[in-house]
Biopython code that builds the backbone (N, CA, C, O; Angstrom):
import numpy as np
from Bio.PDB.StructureBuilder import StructureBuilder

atoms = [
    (1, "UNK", "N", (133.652, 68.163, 34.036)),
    (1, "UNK", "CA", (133.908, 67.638, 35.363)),
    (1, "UNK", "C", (135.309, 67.026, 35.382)),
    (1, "UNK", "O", (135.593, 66.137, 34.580)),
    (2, "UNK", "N", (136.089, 67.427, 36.174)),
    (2, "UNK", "CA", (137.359, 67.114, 36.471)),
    (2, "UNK", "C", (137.204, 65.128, 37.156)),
    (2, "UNK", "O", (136.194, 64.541, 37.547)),
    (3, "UNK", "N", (138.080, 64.820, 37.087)),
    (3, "UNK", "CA", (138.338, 63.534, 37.743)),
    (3, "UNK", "C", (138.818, 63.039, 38.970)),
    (3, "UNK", "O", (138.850, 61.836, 39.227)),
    (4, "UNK", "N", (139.496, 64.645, 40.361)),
    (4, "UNK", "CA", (138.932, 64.692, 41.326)),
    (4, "UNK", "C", (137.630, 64.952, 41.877)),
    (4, "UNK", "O", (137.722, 65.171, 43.085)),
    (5, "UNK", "N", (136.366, 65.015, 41.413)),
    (5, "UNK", "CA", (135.101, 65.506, 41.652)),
    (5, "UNK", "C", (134.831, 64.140, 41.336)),
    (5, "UNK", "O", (134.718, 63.480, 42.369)),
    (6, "UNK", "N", (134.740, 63.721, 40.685)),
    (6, "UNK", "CA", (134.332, 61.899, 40.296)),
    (6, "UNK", "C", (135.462, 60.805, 41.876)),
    (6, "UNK", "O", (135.090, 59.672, 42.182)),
    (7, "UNK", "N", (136.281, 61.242, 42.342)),
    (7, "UNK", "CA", (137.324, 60.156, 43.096)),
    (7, "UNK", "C", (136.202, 60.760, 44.167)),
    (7, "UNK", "O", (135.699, 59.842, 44.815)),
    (8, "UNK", "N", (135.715, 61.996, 44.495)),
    (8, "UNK", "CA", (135.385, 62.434, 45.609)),
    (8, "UNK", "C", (133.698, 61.747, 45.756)),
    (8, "UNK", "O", (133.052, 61.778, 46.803)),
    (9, "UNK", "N", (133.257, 61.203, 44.565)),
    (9, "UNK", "CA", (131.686, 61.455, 44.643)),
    (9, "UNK", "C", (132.094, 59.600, 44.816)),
    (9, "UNK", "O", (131.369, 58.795, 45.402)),
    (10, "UNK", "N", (133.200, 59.325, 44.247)),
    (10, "UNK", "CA", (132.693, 57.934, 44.731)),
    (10, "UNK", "C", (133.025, 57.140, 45.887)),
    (10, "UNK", "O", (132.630, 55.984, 46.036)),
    (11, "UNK", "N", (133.815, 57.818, 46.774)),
    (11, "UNK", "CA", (134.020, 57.971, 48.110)),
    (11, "UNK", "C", (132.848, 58.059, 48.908)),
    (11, "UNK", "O", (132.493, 57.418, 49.897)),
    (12, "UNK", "N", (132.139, 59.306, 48.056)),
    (12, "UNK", "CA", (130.699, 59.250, 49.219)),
    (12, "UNK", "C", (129.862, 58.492, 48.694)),
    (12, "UNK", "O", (128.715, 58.808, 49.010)),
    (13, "UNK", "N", (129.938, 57.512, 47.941)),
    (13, "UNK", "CA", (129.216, 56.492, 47.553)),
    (13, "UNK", "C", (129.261, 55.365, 48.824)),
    (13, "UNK", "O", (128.200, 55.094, 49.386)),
    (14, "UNK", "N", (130.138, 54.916, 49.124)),
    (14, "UNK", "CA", (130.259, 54.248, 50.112)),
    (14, "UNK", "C", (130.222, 54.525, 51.583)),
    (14, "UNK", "O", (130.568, 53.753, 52.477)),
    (15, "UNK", "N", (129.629, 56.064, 51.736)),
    (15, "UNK", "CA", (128.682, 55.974, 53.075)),
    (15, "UNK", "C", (127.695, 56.435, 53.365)),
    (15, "UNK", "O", (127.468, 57.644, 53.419)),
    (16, "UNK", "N", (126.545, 55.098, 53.723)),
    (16, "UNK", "CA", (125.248, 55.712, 53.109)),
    (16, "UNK", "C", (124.362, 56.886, 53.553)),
    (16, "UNK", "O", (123.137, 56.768, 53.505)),
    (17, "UNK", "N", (124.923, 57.971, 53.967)),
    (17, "UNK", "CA", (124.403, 59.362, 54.654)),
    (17, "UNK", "C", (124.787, 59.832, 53.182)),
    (17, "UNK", "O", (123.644, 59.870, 52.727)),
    (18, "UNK", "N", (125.590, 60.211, 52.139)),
    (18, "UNK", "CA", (126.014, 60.711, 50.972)),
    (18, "UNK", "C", (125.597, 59.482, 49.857)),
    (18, "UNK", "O", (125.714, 59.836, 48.683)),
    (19, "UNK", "N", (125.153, 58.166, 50.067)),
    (19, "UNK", "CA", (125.057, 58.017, 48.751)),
    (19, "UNK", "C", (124.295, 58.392, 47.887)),
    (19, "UNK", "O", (124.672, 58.484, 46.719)),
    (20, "UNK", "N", (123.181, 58.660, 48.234)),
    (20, "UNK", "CA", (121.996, 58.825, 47.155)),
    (20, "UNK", "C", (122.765, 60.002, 46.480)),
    (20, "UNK", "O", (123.089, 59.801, 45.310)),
    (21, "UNK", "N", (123.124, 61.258, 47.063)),
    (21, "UNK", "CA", (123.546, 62.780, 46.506)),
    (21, "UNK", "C", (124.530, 61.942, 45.674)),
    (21, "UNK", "O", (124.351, 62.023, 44.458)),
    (22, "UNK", "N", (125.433, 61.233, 46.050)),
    (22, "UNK", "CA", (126.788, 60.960, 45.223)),
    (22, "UNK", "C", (126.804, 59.800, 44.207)),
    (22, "UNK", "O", (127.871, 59.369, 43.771)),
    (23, "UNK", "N", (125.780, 59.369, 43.888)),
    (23, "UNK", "CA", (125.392, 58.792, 42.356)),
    (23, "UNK", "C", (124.437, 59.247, 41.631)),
    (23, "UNK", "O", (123.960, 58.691, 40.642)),
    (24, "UNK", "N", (123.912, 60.968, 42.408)),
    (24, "UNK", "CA", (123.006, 61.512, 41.699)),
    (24, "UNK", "C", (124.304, 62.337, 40.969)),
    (24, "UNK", "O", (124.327, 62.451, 39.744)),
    (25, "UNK", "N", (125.326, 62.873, 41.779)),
    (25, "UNK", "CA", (125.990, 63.576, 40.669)),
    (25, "UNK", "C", (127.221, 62.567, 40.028)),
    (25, "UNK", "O", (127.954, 62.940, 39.112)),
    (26, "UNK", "N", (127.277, 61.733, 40.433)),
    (26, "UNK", "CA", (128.366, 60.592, 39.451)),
    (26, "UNK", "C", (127.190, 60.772, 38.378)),
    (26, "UNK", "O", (127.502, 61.617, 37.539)),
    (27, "UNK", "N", (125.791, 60.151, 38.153)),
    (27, "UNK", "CA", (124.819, 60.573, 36.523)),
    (27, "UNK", "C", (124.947, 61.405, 36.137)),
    (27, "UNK", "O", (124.557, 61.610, 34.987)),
    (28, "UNK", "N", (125.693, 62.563, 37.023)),
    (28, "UNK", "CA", (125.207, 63.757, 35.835)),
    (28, "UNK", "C", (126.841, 63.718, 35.034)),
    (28, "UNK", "O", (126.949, 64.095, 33.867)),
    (29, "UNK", "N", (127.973, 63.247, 35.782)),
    (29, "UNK", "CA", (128.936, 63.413, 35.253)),
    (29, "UNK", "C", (129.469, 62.273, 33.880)),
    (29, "UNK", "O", (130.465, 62.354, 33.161)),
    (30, "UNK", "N", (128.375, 61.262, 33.896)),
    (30, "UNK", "CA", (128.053, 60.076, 32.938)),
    (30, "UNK", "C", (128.049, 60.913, 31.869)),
    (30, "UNK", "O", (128.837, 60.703, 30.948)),
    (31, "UNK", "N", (127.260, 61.863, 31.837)),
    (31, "UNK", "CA", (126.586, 62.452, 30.432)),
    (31, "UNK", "C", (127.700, 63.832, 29.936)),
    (31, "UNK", "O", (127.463, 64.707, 29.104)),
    (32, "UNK", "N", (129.282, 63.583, 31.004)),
    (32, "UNK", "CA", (130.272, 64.506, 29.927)),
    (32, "UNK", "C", (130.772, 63.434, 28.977)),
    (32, "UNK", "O", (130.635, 62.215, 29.076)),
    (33, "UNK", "N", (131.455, 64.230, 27.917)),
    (33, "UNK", "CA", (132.363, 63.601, 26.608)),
    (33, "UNK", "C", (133.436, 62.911, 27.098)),
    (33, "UNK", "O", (133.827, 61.874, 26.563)),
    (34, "UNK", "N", (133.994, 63.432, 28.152)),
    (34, "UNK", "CA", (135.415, 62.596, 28.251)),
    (34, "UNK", "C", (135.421, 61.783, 29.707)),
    (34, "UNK", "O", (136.310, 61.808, 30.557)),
    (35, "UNK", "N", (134.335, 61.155, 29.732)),
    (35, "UNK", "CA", (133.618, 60.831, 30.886)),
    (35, "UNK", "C", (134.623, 59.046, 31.137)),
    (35, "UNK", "O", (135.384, 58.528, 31.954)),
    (36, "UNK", "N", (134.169, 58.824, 30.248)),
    (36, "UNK", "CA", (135.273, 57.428, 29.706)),
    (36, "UNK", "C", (136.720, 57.582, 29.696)),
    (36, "UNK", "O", (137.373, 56.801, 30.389)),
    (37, "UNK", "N", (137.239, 58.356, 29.103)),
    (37, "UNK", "CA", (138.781, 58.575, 29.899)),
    (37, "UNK", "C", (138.825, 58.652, 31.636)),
    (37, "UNK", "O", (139.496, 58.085, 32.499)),
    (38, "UNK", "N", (137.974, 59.446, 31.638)),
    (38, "UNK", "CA", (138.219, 59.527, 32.928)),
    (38, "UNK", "C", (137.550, 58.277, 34.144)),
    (38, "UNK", "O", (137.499, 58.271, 35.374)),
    (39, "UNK", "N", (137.385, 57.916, 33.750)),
    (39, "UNK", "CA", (137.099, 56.519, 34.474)),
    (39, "UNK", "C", (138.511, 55.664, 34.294)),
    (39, "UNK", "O", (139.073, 55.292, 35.324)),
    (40, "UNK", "N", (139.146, 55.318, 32.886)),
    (40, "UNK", "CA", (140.288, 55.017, 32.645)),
    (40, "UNK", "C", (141.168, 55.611, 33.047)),
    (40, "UNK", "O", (142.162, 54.953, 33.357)),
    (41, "UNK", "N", (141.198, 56.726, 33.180)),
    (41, "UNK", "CA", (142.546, 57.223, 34.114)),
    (41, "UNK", "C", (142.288, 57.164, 35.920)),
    (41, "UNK", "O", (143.151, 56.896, 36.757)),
    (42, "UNK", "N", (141.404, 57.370, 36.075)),
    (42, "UNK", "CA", (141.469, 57.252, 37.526)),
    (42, "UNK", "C", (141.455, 55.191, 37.942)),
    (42, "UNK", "O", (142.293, 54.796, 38.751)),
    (43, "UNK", "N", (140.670, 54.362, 37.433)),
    (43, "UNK", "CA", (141.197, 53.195, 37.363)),
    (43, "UNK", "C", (142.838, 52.409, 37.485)),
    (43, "UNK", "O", (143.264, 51.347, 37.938)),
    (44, "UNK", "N", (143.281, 53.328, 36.965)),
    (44, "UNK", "CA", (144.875, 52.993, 36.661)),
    (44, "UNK", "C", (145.359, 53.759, 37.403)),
    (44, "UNK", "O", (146.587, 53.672, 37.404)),
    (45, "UNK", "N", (144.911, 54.588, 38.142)),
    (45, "UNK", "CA", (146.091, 55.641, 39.387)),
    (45, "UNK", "C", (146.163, 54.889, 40.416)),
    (45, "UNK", "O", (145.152, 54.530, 41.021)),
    (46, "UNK", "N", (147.614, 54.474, 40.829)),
    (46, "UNK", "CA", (148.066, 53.732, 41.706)),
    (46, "UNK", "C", (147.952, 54.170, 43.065)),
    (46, "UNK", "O", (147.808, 53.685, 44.187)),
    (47, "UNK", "N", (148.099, 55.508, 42.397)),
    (47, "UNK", "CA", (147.654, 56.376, 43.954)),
    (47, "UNK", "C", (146.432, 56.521, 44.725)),
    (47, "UNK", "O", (146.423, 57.009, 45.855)),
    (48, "UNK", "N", (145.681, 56.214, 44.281)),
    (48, "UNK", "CA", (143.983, 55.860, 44.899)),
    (48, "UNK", "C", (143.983, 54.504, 45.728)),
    (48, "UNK", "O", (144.818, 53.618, 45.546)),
    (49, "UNK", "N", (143.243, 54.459, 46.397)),
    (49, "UNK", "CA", (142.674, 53.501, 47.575)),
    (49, "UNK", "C", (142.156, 52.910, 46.941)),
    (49, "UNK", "O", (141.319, 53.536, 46.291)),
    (50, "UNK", "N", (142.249, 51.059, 46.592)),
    (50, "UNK", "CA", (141.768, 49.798, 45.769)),
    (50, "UNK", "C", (140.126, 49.654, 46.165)),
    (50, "UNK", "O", (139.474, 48.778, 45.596)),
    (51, "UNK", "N", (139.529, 50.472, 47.082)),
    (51, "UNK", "CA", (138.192, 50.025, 46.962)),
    (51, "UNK", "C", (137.506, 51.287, 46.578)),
    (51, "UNK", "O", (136.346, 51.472, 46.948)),
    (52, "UNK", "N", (138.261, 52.338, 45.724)),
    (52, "UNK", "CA", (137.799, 53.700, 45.463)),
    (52, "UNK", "C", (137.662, 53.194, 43.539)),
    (52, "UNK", "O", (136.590, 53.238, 42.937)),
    (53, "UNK", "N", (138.896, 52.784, 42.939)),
    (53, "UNK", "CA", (138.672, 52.176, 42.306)),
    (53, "UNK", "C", (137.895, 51.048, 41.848)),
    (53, "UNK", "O", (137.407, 51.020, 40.718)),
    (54, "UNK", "N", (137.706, 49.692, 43.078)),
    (54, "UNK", "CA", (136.617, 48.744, 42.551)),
    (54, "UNK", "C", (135.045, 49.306, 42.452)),
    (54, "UNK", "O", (134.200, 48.672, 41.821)),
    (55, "UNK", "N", (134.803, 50.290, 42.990)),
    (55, "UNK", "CA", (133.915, 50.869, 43.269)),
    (55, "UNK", "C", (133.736, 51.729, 41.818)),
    (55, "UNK", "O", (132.595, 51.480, 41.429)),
    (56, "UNK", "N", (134.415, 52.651, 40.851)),
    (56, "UNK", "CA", (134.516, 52.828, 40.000)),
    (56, "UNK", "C", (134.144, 51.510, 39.195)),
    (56, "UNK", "O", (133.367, 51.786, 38.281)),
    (57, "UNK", "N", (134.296, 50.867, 39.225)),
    (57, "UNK", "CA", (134.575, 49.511, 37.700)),
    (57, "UNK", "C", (133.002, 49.046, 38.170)),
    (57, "UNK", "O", (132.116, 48.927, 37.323)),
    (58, "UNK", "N", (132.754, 48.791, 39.655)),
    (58, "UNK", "CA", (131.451, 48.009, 39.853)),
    (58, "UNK", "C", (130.574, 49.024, 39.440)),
    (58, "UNK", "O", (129.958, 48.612, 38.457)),
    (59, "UNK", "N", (130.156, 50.435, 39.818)),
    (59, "UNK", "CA", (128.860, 51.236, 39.299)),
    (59, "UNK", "C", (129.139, 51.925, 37.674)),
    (59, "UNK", "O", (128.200, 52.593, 37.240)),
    (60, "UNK", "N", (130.207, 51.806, 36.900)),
    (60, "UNK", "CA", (129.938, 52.486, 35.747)),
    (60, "UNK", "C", (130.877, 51.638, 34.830)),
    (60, "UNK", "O", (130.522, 51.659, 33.652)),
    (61, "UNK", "N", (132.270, 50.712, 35.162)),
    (61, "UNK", "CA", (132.721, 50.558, 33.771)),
    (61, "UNK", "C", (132.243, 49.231, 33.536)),
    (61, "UNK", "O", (133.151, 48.701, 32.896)),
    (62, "UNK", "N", (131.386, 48.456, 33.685)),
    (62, "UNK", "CA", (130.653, 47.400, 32.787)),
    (62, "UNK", "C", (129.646, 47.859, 32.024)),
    (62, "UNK", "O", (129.559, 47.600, 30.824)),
    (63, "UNK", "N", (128.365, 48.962, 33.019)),
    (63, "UNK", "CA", (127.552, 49.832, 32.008)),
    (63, "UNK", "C", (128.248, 50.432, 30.729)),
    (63, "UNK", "O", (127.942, 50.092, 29.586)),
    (64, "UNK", "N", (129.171, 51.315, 31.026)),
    (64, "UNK", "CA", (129.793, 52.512, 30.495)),
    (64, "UNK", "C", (130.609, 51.696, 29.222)),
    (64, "UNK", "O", (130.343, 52.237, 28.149)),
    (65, "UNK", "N", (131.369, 50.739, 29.107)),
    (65, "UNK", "CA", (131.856, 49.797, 28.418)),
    (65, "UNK", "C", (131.155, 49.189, 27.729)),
    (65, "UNK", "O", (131.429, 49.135, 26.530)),
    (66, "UNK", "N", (129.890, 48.452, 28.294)),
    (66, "UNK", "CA", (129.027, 47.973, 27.210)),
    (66, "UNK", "C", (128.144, 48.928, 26.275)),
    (66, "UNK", "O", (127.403, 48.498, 25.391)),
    (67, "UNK", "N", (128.294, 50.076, 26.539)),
    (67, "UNK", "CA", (127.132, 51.153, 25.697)),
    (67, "UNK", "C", (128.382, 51.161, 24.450)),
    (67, "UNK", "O", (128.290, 50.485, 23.425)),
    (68, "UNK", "N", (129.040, 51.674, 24.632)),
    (68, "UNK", "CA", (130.318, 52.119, 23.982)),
    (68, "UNK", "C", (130.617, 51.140, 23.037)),
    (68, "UNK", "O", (130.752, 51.651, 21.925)),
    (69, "UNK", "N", (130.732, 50.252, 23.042)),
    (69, "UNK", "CA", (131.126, 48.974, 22.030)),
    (69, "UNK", "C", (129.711, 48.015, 21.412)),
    (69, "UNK", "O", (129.766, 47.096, 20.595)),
    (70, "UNK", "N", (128.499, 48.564, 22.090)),
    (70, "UNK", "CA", (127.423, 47.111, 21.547)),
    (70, "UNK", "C", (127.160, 47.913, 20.339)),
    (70, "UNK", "O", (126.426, 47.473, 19.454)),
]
sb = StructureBuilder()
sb.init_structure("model")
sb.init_model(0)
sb.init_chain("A")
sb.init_seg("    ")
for serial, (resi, resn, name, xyz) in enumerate(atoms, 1):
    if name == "N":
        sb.init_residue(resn, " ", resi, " ")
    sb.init_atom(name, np.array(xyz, "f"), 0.0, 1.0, " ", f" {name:<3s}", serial, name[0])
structure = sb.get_structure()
């Protein structure tokens, strides 16, 4: 899964006609390998909209961060 398909699913996270579909496939994209970069790189793109990103950090990088390091 590319890391426009993740900016796009979490966009439709925030309107609730698409959310349920768009954290059913943000889970499935949890379970690629480079799933964690890509949260880190799209986090840090300046070019994204600041609540596309907080939205990233609030549904996966405290989970996604704490699996990874406990």
């Amino acid at each position: 899964m590319d890391p426009n398909t993740i900016i796009e699913a979490l966009r439709g996270t925030m309107d609730p006609a698409l959310q349920e579909a768009m954290e059913h496939q943000l889970n499935e994209a949890h379970k690629s390998l480079n799933f964690v970069s890509m949260l880190l790189q799209i986090t840090m793109s300046e070019q994204l909209d600041l609540p596309v990103r907080q939205m990233l950090m609030r549904n996966f990088g405290k989970k996604t961060l704490t699996n990874i390091y406990a």
